[in-house]
C-alpha positions in Angstrom: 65.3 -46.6 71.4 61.9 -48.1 69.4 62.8 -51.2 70.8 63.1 -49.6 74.5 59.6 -48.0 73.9 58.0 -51.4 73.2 60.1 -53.4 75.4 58.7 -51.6 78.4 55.2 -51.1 77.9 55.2 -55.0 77.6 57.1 -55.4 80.7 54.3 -53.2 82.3 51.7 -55.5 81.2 53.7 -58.2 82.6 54.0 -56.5 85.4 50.2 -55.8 86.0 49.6 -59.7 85.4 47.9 -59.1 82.4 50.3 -61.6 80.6 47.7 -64.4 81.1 45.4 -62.8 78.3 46.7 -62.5 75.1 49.0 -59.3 74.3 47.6 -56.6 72.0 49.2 -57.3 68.4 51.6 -54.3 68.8 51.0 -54.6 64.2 52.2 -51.2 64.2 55.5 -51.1 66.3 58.1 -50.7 63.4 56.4 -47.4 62.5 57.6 -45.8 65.2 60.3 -43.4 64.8 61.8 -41.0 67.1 62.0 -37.6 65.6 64.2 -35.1 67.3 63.0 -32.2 64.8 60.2 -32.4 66.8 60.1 -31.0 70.5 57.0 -30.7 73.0 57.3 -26.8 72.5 56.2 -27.7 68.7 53.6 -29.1 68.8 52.3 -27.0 71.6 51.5 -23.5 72.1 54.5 -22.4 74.0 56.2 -21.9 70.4 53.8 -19.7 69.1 54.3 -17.7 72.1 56.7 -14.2 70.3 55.1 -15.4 66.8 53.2 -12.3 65.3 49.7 -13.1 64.5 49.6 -16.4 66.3 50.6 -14.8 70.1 47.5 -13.1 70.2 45.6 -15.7 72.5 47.1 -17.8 74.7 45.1 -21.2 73.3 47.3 -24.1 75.2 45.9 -27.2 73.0 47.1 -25.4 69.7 50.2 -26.5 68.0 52.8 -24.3 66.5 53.5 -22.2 63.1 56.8 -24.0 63.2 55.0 -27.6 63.1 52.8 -26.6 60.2 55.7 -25.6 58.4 57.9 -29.0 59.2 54.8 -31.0 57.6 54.5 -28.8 54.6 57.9 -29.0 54.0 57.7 -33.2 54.4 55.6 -33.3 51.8 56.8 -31.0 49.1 60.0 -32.8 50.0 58.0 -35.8 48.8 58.0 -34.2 45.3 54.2 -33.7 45.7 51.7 -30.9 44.4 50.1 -29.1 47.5 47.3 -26.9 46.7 44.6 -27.6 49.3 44.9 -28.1 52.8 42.2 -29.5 55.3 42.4 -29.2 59.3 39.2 -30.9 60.8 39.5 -29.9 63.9 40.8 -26.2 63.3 40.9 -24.6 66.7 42.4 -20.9 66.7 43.5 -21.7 63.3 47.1 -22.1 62.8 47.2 -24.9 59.6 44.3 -22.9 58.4 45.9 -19.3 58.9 49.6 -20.7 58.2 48.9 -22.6 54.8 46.9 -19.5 54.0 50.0 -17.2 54.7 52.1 -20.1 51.9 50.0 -19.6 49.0 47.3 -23.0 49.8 43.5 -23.0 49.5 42.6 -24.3 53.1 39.5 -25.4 54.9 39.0 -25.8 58.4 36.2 -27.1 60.7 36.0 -25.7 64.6 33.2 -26.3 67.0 34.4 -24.2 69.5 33.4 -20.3 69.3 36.2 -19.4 71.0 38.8 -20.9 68.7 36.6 -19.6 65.7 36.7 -16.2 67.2 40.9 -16.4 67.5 40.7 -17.7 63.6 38.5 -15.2 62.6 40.4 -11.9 63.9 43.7 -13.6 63.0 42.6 -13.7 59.3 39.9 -10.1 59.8 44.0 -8.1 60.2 44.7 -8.4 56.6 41.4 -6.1 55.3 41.9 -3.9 58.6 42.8 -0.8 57.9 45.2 0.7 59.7 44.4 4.2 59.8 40.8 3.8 61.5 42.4 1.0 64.0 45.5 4.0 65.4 42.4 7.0 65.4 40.1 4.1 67.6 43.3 3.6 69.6 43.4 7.1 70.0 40.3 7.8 71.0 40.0 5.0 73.9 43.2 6.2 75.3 41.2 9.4 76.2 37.9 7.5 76.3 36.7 7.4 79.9 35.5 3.9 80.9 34.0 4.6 84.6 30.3 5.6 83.0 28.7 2.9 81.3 25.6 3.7 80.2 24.1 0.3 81.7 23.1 -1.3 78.4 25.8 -4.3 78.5 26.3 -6.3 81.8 28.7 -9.4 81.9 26.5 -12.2 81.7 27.9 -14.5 83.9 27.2 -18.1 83.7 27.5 -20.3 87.1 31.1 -21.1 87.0 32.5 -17.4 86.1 30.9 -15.7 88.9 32.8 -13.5 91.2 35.9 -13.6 88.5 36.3 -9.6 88.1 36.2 -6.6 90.6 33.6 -4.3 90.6 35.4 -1.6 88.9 37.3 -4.4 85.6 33.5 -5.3 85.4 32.2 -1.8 85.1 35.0 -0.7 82.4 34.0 -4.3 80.2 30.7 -2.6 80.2 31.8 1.0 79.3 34.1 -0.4 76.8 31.2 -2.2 75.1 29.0 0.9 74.8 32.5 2.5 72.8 32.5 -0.4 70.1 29.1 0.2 69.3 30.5 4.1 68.4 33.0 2.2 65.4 31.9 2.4 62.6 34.0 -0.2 60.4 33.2 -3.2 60.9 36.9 -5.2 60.7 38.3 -2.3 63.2 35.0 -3.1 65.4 36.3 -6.5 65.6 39.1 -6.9 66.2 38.7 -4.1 69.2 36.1 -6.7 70.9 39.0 -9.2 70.6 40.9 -7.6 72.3 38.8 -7.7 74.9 38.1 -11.2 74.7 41.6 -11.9 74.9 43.3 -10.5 78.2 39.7 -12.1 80.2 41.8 -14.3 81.9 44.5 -11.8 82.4 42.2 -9.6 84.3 40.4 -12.0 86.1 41.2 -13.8 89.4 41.5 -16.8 87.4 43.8 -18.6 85.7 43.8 -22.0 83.3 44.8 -25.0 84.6 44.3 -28.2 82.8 40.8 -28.7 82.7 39.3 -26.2 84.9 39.7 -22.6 86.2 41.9 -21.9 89.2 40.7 -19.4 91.3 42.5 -16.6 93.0 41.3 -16.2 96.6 40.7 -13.2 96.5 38.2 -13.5 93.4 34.2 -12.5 94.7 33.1 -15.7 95.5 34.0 -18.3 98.6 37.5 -19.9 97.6 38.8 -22.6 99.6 42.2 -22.7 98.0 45.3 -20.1 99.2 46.1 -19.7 95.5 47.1 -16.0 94.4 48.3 -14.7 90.8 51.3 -13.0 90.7 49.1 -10.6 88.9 45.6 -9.4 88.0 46.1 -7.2 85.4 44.2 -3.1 85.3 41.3 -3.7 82.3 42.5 0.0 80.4 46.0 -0.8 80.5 45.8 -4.5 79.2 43.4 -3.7 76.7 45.7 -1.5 75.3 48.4 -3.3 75.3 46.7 -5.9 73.5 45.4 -3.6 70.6 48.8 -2.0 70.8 50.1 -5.6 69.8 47.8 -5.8 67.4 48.7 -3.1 65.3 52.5 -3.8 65.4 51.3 -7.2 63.9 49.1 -5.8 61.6 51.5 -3.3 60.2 54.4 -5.9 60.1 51.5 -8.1 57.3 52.5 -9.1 53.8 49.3 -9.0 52.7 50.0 -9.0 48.9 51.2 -12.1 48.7 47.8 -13.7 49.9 45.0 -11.8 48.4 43.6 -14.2 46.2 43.7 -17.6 48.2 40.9 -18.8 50.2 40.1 -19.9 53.9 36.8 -21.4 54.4 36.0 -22.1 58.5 32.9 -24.0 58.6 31.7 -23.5 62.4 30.3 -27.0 62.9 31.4 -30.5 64.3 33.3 -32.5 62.4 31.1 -35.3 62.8 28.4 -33.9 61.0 30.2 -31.3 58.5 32.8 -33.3 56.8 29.7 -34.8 54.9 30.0 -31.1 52.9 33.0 -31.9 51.8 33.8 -33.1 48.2 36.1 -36.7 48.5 39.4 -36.9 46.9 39.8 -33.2 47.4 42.9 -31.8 50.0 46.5 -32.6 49.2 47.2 -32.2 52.7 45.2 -33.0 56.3 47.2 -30.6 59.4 45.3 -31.7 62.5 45.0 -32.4 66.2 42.1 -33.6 67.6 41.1 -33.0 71.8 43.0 -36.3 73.4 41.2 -38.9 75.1 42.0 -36.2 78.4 38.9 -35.6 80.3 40.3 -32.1 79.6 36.7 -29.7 79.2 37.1 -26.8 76.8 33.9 -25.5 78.2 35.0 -25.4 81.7 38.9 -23.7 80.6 37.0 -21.2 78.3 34.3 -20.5 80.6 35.0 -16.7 81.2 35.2 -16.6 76.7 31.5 -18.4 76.1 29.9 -16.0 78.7 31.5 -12.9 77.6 30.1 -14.2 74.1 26.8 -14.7 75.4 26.3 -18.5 76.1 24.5 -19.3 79.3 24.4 -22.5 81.7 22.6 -24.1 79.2 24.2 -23.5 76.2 27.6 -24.5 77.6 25.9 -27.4 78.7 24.5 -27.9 75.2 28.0 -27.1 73.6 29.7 -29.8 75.5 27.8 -32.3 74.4 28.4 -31.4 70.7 32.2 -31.4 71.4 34.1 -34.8 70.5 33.7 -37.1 73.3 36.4 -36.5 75.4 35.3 -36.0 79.0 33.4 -38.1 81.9 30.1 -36.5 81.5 29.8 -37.0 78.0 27.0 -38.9 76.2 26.9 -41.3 73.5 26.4 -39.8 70.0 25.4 -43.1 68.1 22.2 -42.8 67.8 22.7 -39.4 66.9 25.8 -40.3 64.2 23.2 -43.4 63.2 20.3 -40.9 62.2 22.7 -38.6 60.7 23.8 -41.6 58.1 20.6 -43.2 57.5 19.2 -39.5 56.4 22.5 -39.7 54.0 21.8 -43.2 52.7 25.3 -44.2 54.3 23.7 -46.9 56.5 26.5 -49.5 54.9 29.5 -47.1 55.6 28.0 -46.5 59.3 28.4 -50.8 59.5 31.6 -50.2 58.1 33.3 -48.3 60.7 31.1 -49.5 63.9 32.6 -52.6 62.8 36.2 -51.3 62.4 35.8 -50.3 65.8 34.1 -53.0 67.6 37.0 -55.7 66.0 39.7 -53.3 67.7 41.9 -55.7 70.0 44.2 -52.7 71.3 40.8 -50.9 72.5 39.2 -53.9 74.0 41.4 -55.0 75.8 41.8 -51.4 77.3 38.1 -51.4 78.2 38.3 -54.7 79.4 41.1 -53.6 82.0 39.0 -50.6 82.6 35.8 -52.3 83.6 37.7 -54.7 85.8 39.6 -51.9 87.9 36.0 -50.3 88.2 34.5 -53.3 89.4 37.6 -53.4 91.9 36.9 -50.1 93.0 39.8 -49.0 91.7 38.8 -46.4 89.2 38.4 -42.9 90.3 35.5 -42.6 88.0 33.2 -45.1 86.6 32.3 -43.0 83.6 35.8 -42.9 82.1 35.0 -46.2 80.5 32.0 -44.5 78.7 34.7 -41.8 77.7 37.0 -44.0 76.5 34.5 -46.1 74.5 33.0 -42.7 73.0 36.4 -41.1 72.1 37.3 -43.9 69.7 33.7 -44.5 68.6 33.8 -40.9 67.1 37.3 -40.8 65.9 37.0 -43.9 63.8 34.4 -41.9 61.8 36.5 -38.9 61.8 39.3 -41.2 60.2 36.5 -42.9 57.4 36.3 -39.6 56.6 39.4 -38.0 56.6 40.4 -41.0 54.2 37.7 -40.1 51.8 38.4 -36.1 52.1 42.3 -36.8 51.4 43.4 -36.7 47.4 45.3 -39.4 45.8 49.0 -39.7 47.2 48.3 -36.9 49.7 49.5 -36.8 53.4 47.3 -36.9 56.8 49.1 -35.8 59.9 47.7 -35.8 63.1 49.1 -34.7 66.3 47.5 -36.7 69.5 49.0 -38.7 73.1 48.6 -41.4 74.6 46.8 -41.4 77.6 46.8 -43.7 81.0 44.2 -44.7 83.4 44.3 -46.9 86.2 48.1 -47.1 85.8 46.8 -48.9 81.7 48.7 -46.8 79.3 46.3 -46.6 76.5 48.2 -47.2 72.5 45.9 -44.3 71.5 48.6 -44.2 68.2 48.0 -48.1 67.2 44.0 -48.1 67.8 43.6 -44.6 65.6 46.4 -46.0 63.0 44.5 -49.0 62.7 41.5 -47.5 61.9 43.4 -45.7 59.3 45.0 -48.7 57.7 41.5 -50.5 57.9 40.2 -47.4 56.3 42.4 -48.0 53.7 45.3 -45.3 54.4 49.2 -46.4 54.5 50.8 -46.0 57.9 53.8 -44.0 56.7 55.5 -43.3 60.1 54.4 -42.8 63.4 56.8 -39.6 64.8 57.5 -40.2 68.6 59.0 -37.1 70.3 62.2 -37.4 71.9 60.6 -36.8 75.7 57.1 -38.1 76.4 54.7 -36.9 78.9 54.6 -38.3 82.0 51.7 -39.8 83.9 49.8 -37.3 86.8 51.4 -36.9 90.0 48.0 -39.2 91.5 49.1 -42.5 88.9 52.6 -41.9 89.8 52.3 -42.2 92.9 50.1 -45.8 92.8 51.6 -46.6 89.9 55.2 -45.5 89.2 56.2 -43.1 86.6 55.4 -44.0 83.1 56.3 -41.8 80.2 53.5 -41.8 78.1 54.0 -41.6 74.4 53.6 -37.9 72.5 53.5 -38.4 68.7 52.7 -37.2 65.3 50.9 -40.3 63.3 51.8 -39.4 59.2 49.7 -41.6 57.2 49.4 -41.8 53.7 46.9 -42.0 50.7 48.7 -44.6 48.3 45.5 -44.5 45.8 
């Protein structure tokens, strides 16, 4: 089956008349091992879906409880001591939250204020307390939500407006003048979550890969036929979402976690690892956003307005985000400045040269720029993207490798992605920055069923199963 996996992405090359230029040294091949413990629900969302705690937003670039566990379990299979646990790029908070629920100290870093508001109220349940949350429940099952008193409006930003009736808009603002009225602060919380969680529910939109699908019947012009099967009441969701959030809450084992700790640093991984002490985590749970053009700002849209961010700062935030979409700038100036004011200016050399020498990645680019000077790439700037993705990773990785203890574990959960019909090794470049970085390639795990290629390559360039993997690398020092 490995053999199958390599034998036809070079017959693709082939194929493409690329075999003129030399190959890319596929050094990390015999790494790759298909593991069928693993399963696209995994190390997704979809299996987190009935899991109590973890179902309470629907967050579709998380991974599961159930992967968290598997890795944990590698590694104390391994006969190794884990005590700390790192996740870099934290999101809603699963390895953070899950490794908290085992026993383990665990950090976690998440730009995103969505994702950091999902982590937050996830970890808030275990000091609520139970008997203010059921007489709040009470009291906004009789509470009437037609007669907002006008001081909260839904601030909509460009690209969220027209997403709520009249009437769901209206209740969002009575319902904000009723949170002000609780008291305790944890209870208060997690009641705005709530809210913030069934938006898209009640909205005439719904997530779809990179952007907001609109319902046509949403208050704004809609070119598209597209109708949900449903657009959910505000009152009704809202309570069924608390409602949920109580059975979860009263279903905690809270005793058996009182004294660990979680620290979620709300920052960029790019700058913030730099707080981090070297030599410190046992274990590194992560998934970074894949080299996708997939926009969090854009799918969370209807989230970072009810939270207050405007045109700008979306615009801002995206920027700030790991490169991973066309419009995207370059951040090495900015990652320059940031280790000349650390007097790192060597280790900045370091790893721009790590990823300058890269053979897989250049000759990616180079097939890039040469379909965009054919006019055959729908969008010049991907080049950019793909140049600024690994750019920022392989400074992720130079950290990660100094963050990670001595014989600890990094796992890291990532695809491959195609352009231009040029399936990109996104495993081998990243891997090689690890090994360069001085980390042992320990296994890369390939899932049983890859991903395939959109329905727009397909049909220009054939269906190509792109790779879905696990890398597991390992700190031999």
């Amino acid at each position: 089956m490995r053999q199958q996996l390599l034998f036809e992405e070079v017959k693709y090359l082939k194929q493409k008349k690329v075999s003129k230029r030399k190959l890319p040294d596929w050094e990390y091949f015999d790494k790759l091992v298909i593991n069928r413990a693993l399963n696209r629900k995994i190390v997704s969302f979809q299996a987190n879906k009935k899991v109590p705690l973890y179902r309470w937003f629907k967050f579709k670039e998380a991974y599961s409880t159930q992967l968290v566990d598997y890795c944990l379990d590698y590694t104390f299979n391994k006969k190794m001591d884990v005590n700390k646990v790192l996740d870099p790029f934290s999101g809603i908070g699963t390895t953070i939250t899950r490794s908290y629920e085992k026993g383990l100290s665990t950090t976690g870093i998440e730009i995103l204020p969505v994702a950091n508001a999902v982590a937050k109220a996830r970890l808030s349940s275990y000091k609520a307390d139970k008997k203010l949350f059921i007489k709040n429940l009470n009291k906004l099952e009789s509470c009437n939500l037609s007669n907002p008193s006008g001081k909260y409006n839904f601030q909509h930003i460009r690209i969220t407006k027209g997403a709520f009736s009249k009437k769901t808009e209206t209740e969002l603002s009575a319902y904000n003048d009723f949170l002000e009225k609780i008291e305790d602060e944890t209870t208060r919380y997690l009641f705005w979550f709530a809210s913030l969680a069934i938006l898209e529910k009640i909205s005439y939109t719904r997530k779809d890969g990179q952007y907001l699908r609109w319902d046509h019947r949403a208050r704004r012009k809609v070119r598209s036929s597209f109708e949900k099967s449903k657009v959910y009441q505000f009152k009704p969701a809202l309570l069924n979402k608390l409602k949920e959030l109580l059975d979860d809450i009263n279903n905690h084992s809270s005793n058996k976690i009182e004294n660990n700790r979680v620290n979620i640093i709300e920052g960029s991984s790019l700058k913030d690892m730099f707080q981090l002490q070297e030599n410190t985590f046992d274990v590194i749970i992560t998934s970074p956003p894949y080299c996708n053009r997939y926009d969090y700002t854009r799918t969370y849209a209807l989230e970072l307005a009810y939270m207050g961010y405007n045109d700008e700062d979306v615009k801002l935030l995206r920027q700030k985000l790991l490169s991973a979409t066309v419009e995207n700038k370059s951040k090495y100036d900015e990652l320059y400045n940031i280790y000349k004011k650390e007097n790192k200016i060597d280790e900045f050399q370091q790893v721009n040269e790590v990823f300058s020498k890269n053979s897989l990645l250049n000759n990616a680019l180079s097939y890039l720029k040469k379909k965009n000077e054919n006019k055959e790439l729908n969008n010049k700037n991907i080049i950019s993207m793909v140049h600024n993705y690994f750019f920022e990773m392989a400074f992720i990785i130079k950290n990660m490798s100094k963050s990670i203890a001595p014989n600890g574990r990094i796992f890291m959960v990532n695809d491959n992605v195609q352009y231009a019909g040029y399936s990109i090794p996104v495993d081998f470049i990243l891997s090689n920055f690890a090994s360069e970085f001085g980390l042992s390639i320990e296994k890369i795990w390939v899932l049983p069923n890859g991903k395939g290629n959109s329905s727009q390559q397909m049909g220009k360039h054939g269906r190509n199963e792109i790779r879905k993997c696990v890398y597991v690398w390992h700190n031999k020092e």
